[in-house]
C-alpha positions in Angstrom: 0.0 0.0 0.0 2.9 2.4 0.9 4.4 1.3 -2.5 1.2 2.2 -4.5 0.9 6.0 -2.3 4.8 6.6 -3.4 4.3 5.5 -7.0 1.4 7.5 -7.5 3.1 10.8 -5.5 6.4 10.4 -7.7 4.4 9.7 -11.0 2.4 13.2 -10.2 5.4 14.6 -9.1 6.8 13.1 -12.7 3.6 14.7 -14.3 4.3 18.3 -13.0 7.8 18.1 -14.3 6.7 17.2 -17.9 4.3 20.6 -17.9 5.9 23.5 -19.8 4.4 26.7 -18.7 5.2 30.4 -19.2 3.2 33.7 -19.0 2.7 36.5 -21.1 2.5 40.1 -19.5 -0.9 41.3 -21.3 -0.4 45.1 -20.3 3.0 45.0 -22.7 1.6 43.2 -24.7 -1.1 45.2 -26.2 0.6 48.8 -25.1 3.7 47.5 -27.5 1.8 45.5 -30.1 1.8 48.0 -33.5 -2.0 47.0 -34.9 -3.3 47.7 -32.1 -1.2 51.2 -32.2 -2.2 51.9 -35.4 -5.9 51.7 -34.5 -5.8 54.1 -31.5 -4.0 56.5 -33.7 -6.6 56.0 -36.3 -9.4 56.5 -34.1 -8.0 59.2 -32.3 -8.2 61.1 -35.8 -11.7 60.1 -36.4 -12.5 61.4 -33.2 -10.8 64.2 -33.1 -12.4 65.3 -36.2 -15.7 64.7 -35.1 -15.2 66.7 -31.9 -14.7 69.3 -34.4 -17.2 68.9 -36.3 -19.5 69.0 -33.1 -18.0 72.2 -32.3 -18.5 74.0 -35.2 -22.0 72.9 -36.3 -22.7 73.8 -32.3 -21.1 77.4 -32.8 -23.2 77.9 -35.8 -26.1 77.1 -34.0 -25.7 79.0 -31.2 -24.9 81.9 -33.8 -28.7 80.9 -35.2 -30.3 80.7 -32.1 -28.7 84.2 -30.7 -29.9 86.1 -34.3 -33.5 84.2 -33.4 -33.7 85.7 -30.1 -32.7 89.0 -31.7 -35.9 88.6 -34.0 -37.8 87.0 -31.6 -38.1 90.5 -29.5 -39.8 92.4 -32.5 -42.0 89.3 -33.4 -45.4 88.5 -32.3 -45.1 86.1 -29.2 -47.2 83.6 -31.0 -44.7 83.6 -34.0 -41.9 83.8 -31.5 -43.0 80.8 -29.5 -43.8 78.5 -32.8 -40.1 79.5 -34.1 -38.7 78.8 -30.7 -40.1 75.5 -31.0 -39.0 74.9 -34.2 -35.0 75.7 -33.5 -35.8 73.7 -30.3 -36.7 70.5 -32.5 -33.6 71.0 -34.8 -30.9 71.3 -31.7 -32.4 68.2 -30.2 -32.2 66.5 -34.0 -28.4 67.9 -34.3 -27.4 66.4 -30.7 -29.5 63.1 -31.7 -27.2 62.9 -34.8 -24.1 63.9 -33.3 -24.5 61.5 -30.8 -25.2 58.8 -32.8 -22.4 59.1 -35.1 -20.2 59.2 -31.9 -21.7 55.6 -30.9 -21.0 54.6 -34.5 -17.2 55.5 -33.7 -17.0 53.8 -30.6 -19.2 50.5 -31.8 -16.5 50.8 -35.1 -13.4 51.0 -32.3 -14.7 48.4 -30.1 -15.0 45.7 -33.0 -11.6 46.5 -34.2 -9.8 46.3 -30.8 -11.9 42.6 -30.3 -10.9 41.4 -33.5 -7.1 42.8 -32.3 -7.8 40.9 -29.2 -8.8 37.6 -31.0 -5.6 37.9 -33.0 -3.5 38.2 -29.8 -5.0 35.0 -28.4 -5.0 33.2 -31.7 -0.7 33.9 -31.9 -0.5 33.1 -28.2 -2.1 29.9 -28.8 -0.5 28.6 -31.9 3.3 30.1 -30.1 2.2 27.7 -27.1 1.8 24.7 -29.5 4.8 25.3 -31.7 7.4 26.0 -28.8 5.2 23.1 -26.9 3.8 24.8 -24.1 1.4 23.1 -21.7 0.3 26.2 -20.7 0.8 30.2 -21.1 -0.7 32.4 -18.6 -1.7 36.0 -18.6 0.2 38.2 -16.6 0.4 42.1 -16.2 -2.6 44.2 -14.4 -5.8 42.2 -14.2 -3.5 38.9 -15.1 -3.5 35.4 -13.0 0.6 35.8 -12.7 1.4 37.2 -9.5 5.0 36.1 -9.9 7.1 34.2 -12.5 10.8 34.1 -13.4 11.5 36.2 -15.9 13.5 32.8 -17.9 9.6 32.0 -18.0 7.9 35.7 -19.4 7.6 34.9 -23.5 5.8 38.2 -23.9 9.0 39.6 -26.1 8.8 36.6 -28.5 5.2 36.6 -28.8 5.2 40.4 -29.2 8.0 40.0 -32.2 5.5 37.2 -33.9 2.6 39.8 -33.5 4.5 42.5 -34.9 6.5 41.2 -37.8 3.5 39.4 -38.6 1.1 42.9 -38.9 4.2 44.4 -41.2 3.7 42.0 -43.5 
């Protein structure tokens, strides 16, 4: 009996030995990988440019809505108040659409970065299988790594795959 409890501790102990794992620092990762770069910097500019297009149809109608209330003093208040109304309904339709274009963005940015994110896992997992990894774990902020060597952090080999694989 003592034999079986030491045969099955040693070929566990065996077992353990035979696992190859290493981690991959996730925060490097993606602050370093260039795709995922290139998006931000491409959204950025999208946004950027819609922020200024919000600005300026906003200062043009606030320009609109100051020359109404000039008019609106020498109107008749009935006229005035069915005018009011009416800019009312456009600056609510503006907002609406500027809003909605800005979800657009946003919706747009959050598919790319999942699709980035998918890639990511995809190269981890096929780098794990090629250099015969049992498993890779996910280190950085947020990660299940709390400590590893650093002989056992990969994250500079798979970031190299990443990268020279997006140049091409």
């Amino acid at each position: 009996m003592k034999q079986l409890i030491f045969s099955a501790i040693v070929m566990t102990f065996v077992g353990c030995q035979q696992n190859k794992i290493a981690f991959v620092d996730n925060v490097k990762l993606m602050d370093e990988y260039q795709e995922k770069l290139d998006m931000e910097s491409k959204f950025k500019i999208k946004a950027e440019t819609l922020n200024k297009r919000r600005d300026s149809i906003s200062q043009a109608f606030q320009l609109e809505a100051q020359t109404f209330q000039t008019k609106a003093d020498k109107m008749p208040a009935d006229q005035a108040q069915q005018e009011y109304g009416m800019l009312q309904q456009r600056g609510q339709l503006i907002g609406q659409q500027l809003q909605q274009q800005e979800q657009q963005l946003q919706a747009s940015s959050q598919t790319e970065m999942d699709s980035i994110i998918s890639t990511v896992k995809k190269e981890i997992k096929a780098f794990g299988k090629d250099k015969g990894y049992t498993f890779i774990l996910g280190g950085g902020e947020g990660g299940s790594v709390l400590y590893g060597q650093e002989g056992k952090n990969v994250t500079k080999e798979v970031l190299t795959i990443l990268n020279d694989k997006y140049k091409k």
